[in-house]
C-alpha positions in Angstrom: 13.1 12.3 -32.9 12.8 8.9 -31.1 9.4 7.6 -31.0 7.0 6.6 -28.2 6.8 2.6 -27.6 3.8 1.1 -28.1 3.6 -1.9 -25.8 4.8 -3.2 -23.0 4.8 -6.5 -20.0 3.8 -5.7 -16.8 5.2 -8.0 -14.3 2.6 -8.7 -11.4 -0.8 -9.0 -10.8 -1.9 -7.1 -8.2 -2.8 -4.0 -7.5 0.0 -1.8 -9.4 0.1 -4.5 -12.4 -4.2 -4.1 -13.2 -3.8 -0.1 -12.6 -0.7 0.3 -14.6 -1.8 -1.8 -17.7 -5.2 0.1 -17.7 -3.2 3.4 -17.4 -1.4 2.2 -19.9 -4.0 1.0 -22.7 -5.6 5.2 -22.3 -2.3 6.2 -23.2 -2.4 4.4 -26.2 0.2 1.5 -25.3 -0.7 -2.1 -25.2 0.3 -3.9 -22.2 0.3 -7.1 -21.2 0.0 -8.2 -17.1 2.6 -11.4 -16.3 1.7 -12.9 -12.6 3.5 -15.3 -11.1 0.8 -17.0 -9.1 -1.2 -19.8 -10.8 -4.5 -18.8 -9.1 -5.7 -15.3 -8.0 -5.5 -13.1 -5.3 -9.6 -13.5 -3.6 -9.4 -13.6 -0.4 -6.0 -12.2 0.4 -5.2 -9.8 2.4 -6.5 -7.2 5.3 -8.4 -3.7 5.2 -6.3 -0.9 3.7 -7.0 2.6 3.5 -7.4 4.5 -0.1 -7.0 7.9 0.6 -8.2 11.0 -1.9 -5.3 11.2 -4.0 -5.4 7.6 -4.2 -9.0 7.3 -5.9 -8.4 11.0 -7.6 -5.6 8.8 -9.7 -8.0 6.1 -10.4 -10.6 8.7 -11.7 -8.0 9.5 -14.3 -8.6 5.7 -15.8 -11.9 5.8 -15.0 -12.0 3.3 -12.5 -12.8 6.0 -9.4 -16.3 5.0 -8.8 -15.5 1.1 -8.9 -13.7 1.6 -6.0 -16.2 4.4 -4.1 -18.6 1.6 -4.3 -16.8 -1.1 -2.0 -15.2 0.4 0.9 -16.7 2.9 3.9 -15.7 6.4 5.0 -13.1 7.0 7.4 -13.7 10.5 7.9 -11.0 10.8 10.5 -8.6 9.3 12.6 -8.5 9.9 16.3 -5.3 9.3 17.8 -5.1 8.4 21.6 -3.3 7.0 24.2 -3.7 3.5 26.5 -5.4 5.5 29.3 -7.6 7.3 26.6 -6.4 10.5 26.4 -6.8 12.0 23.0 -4.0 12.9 21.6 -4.8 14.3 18.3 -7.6 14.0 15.7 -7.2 14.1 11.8 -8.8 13.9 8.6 -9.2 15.0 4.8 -9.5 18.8 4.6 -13.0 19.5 4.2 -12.6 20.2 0.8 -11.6 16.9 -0.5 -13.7 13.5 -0.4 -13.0 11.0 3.0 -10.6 8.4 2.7 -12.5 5.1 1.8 -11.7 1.5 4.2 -11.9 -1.0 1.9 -10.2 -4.7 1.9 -7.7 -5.7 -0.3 -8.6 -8.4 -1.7 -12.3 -6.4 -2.8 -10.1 -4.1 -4.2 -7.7 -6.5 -5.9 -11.1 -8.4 -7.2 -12.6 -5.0 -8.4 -9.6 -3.8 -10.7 -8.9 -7.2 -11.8 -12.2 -7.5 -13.4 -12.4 -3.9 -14.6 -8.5 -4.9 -16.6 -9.9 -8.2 -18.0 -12.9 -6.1 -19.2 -11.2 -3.8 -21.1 -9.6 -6.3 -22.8 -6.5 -6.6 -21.2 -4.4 -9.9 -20.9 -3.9 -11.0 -17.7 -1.8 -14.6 -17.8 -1.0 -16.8 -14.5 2.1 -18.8 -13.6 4.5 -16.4 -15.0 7.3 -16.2 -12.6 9.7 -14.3 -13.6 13.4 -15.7 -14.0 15.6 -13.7 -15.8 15.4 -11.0 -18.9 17.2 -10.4 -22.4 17.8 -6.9 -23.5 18.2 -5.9 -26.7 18.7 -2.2 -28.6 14.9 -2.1 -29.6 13.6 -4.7 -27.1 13.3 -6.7 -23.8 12.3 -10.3 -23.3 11.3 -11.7 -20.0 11.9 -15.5 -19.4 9.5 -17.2 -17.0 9.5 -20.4 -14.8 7.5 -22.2 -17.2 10.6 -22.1 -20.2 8.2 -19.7 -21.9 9.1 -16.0 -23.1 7.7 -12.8 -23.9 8.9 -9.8 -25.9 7.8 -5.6 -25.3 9.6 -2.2 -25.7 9.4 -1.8 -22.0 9.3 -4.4 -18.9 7.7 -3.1 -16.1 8.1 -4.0 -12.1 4.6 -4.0 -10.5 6.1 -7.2 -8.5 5.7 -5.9 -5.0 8.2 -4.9 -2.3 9.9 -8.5 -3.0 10.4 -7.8 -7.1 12.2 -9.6 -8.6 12.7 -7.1 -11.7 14.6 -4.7 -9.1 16.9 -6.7 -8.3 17.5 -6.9 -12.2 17.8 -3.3 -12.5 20.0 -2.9 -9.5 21.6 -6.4 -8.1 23.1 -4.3 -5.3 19.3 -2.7 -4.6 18.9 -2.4 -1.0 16.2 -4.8 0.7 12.6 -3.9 2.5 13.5 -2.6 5.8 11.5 -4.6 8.8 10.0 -1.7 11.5 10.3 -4.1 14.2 6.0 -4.8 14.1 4.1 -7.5 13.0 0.7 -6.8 11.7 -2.9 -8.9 12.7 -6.1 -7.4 12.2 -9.6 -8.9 11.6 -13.7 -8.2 11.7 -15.7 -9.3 15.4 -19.0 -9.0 15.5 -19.3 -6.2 18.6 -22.7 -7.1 20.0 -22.8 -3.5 21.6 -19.1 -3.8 22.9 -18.5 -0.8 21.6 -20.4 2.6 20.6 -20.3 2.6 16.8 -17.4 5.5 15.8 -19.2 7.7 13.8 -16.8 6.9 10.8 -14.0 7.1 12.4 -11.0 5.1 13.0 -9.9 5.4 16.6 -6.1 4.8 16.9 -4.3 3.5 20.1 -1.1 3.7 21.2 -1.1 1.5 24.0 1.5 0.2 26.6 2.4 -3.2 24.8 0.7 -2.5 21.4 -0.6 -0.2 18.4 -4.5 -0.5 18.3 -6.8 0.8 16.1 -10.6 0.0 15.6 -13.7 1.4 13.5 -16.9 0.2 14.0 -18.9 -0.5 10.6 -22.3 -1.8 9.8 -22.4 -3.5 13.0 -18.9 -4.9 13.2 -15.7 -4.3 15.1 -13.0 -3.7 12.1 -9.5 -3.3 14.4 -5.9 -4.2 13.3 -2.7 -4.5 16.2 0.6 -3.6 15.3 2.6 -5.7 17.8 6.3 -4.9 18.5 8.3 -8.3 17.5 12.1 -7.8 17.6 12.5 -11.0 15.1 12.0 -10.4 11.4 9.5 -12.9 10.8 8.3 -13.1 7.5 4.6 -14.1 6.4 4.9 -17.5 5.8 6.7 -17.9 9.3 4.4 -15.7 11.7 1.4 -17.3 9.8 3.2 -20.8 10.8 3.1 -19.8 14.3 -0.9 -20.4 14.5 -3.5 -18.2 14.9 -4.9 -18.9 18.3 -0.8 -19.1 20.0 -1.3 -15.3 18.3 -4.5 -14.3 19.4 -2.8 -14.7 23.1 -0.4 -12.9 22.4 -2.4 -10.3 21.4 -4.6 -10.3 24.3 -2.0 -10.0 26.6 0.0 -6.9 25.1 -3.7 -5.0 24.9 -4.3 -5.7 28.6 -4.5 -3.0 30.7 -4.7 -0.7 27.9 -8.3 1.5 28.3 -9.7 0.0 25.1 -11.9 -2.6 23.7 -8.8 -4.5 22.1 -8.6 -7.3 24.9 -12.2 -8.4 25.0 -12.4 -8.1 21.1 -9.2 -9.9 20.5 -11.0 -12.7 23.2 -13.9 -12.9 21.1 -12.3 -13.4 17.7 -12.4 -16.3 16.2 -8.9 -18.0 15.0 -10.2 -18.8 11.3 -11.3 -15.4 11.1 -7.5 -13.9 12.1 -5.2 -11.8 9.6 -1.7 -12.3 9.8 -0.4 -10.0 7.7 2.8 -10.2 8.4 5.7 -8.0 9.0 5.6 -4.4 8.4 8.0 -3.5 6.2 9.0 -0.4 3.9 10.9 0.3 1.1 14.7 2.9 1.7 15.6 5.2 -0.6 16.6 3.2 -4.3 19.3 4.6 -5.7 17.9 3.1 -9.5 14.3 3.8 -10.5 14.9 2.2 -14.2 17.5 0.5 -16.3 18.0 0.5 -19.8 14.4 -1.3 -20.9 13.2 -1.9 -17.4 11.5 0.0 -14.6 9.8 -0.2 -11.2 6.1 0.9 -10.2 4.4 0.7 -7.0 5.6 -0.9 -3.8 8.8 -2.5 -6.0 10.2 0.9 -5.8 8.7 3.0 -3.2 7.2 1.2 -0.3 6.1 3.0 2.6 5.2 1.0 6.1 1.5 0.7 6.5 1.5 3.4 9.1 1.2 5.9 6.2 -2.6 4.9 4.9 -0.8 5.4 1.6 0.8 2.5 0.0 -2.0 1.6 -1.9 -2.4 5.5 -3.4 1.3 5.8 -4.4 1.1 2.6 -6.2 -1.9 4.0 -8.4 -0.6 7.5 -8.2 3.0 5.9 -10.0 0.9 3.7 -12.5 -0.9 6.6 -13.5 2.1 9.1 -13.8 4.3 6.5 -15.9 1.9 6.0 -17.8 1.5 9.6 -18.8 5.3 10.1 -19.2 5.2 7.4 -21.5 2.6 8.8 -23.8 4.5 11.9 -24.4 8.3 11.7 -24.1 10.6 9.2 -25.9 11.6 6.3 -23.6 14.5 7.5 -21.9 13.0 10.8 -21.5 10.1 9.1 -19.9 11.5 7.3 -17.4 13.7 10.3 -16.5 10.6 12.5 -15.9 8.6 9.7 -14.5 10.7 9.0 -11.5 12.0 12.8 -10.9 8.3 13.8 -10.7 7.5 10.8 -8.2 10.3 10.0 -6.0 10.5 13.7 -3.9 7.0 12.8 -2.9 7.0 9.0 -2.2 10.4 9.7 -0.1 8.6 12.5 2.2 5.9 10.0 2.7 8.0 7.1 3.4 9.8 9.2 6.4 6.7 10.6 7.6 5.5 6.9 8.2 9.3 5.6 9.7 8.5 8.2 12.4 5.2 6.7 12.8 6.5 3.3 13.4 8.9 4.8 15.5 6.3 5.6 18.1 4.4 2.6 17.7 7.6 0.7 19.0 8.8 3.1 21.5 9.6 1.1 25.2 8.6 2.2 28.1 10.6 5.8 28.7 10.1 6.7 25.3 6.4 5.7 25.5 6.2 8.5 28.6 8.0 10.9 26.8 6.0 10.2 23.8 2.3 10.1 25.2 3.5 13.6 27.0 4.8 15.6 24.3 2.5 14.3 21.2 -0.4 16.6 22.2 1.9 19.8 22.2 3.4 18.6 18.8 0.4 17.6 17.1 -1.5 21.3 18.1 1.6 22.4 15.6 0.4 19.9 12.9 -2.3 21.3 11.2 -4.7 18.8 9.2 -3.7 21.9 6.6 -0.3 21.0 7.0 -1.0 17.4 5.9 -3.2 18.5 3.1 0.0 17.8 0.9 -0.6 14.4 1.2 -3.9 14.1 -0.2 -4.2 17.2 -2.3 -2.1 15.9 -5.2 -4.0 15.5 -8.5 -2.0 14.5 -11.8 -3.6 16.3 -14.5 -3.5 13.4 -17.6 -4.5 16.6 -20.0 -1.4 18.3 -19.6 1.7 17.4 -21.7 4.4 15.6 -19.4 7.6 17.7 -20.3 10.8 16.3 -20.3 
């Protein structure tokens, strides 16, 4: 009988790379994280949403309550369009905890510090260049000419990795929705009524609005239809205040706050957070000694509140496959247990995007026949989505 491994190199630093190695070390397998950046991630990044399933997954490592601690409830989302009309209203079932708004980088900071606690290597300016397999073995070759050796390499590198392209040269590329993503934090000064912990959701003529009111403060995001591709580097290039006009003008006319809180924002204070993006169907989850986790594998647009989840939900799951089940095995079960659900998901938030972006016929159509289709969609109906619970007790069967 082939035996388990009993270490293994993550490849990235972020999210995924932290959760995965700390799922990892509880499953008895030493694991060490490799992140290409020389410096960390503070400071990067928007809000994001962890939904129930999402911190369920981190209560499996332990790491649950970190997380509680630094976001605020979002109770529901109230989805309406540019004239105000509510179109529908979700949430969690009542059985199941909110989803918790928290920023990335808090989040990146918190499960950073909770890897490096428990002893787990975290080394900067490893960008990986290449690998070497062997029968027993993989070695990953970095940037800096130096090299490190595990039973398993795996991809927490993002929805740019680099390792999937090593397990599948022909792998297809992140898929642009046609929206570029700004968001940021205004003080309201009584602009608004506070939302009662919930995140009101816009579909507007020219834009995708959404805004939650927290402590005081006006948290709101735009998803702003952008027919060229523009990556991060090259929207962030085009200045924050040329951006904040923009802004300002697709929101006008819309019945919302979004104009005069866009007006009062400061530039500095901006988030370009680029374009939104999400991972098609991969046809090659692993590869011999190698295999993907998080958003390197299954991305979905930010329109689905769960990218974050999946990613820890994946971490958690290989993890467990790998304690149980030879290698081969483990990869098998690992990715035919996770990839019917990431795929549904990913869909589910295409359509999304779909409606964010319609023009200005389908935007009629759309604002006219949501309300009849969402009274079909039953927050029960969605329950799916945050329901699911990996039980780290249970033996993962091949």
């Amino acid at each position: 009988m082939a035996t388990r491994i009993k270490n293994a190199l993550v490849i990235g630093g972020g999210v995924a790379g932290p959760v995965t190695a700390m799922a990892l070390q509880q499953a008895g397998i030493e694991a060490t994280v490799h992140e290409a950046y020389t410096h960390t991630a503070t400071g990067v990044g928007a809000g994001l949403g962890l939904a129930p399933n999402g911190l369920a997954a981190l209560d499996v490592i332990g790491a649950g309550d970190l997380v509680r601690r630094l976001g605020d409830p979002m109770d529901a989302i109230v989805l309406q369009s540019w004239n105000g009309r509510r179109l529908a209203e979700f949430g969690s079932p009542g059985r199941l905890e909110p989803t918790r708004l928290v920023m990335r980088s808090d989040l990146y900071q918190a499960l950073y510090g909770e890897a490096v606690r428990r002893g787990i290597r975290i080394e900067h300016g490893k960008r990986l260049t290449g690998v070497t397999r062997t029968a027993d073995g993989v070695t990953a070759q970095f940037a800096d000419g130096s090299t490190a050796t595990g039973e398993l390499l795996i991809g927490a590198d993002g929805i740019r990795s680099t390792v999937r392209g090593l397990i599948d040269p022909a792998a297809p590329q992140p898929r642009y929705a046609g929206l570029q993503g700004f968001g940021s934090m205004t003080a309201q000064a009584g602009l608004v009524p506070d939302t009662g912990g919930k995140m009101y959701m816009t579909f507007g003529k020219r834009a995708f609005f959404g805004l939650q009111v927290i402590n005081g403060n006006a948290v709101w995001f735009v998803n702003l239809p952008w027919a060229e591709p523009l990556t991060q580097a090259e929207a962030s290039a085009r200045g924050a205040e040329g951006w904040l006009k923009e802004l300002e003008v697709a929101c006008a006319g819309d019945r919302t706050p979004a104009a005069e809180l866009i007006r009062r924002t400061d530039p500095a204070q901006l988030m370009i957070t680029g374009p939104m993006e999400s991972m098609p169907v991969m046809p090659h989850w692993s590869r011999d000694r190698m295999v993907l986790v998080g958003d390197s594998v299954h991305a979905p647009s930010s329109s689905s509140g769960q990218g974050a989840s999946l990613a820890i939900e994946s971490a958690v799951e290989l993890a467990r496959c790998l304690r149980d089940l030879p290698l081969r095995q483990a990869l098998a079960q690992y990715e035919a247990l996770r990839r019917p659900r990431v795929e549904r998901i990913i869909r589910a938030a295409e359509r999304t995007n779909g409606n964010k972006a319609a023009g200005p016929v389908a935007r009629v159509l759309r604002d006219a026949l949501m309300p009849l289709g969402m009274k079909l969609i039953s927050p029960e109906k969605m329950a799916w989505q945050f329901e699911h619970r990996i039980d780290w007790s249970a033996p993962a069967a091949a």
